[in-house]
C-alpha positions, 0 to 999 in steps of 0.5 A: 946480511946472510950469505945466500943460498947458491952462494953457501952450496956453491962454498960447501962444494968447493970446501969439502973436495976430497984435496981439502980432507987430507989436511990435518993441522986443524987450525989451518984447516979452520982458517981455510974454512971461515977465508972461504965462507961468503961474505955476510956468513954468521958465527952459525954458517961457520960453526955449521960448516966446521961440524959438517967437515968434521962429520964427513971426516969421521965417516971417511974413517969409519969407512976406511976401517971397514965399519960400513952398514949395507945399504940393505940394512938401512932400508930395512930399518927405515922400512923403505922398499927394497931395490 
């Protein structure tokens, strides 16, 4: 049975707090992820959490290195009003 869906919102906000992107032994980390998903998870809720992890720990490099699009910019190019 798959786990539901407050459950996995629930999970996703525990796992990526700030306190768990500073690890960087990438097996360690995977196990901190699958031990924290719901029971019921499938092999597609802990590959789907271990890109969004990866996902958000790329965007934090981006970030800190000063690679950033102002907000503007994405507006314009989704051709959303500007605010």
């Amino acid at each position: 049975m798959r786990a539901g869906r407050s459950d996995m919102l629930t999970y996703r906000n525990t796992v990526i707090g700030v306190d768990h992107m500073q690890t960087t032994d990438i097996k360690e980390t995977a196990h901190q992820l699958i031990d924290q998903l719901p029971k019921g998870s499938t092999w597609n809720d802990a590959i789907y959490e271990m890109v969004v992890r990866r996902e958000i720990e790329l965007g934090l490099e981006d970030s800190e290195a000063g690679r950033l699009t102002p907000v503007a910019d994405v507006r314009k190019e989704f051709g959303l009003d500007q605010e």
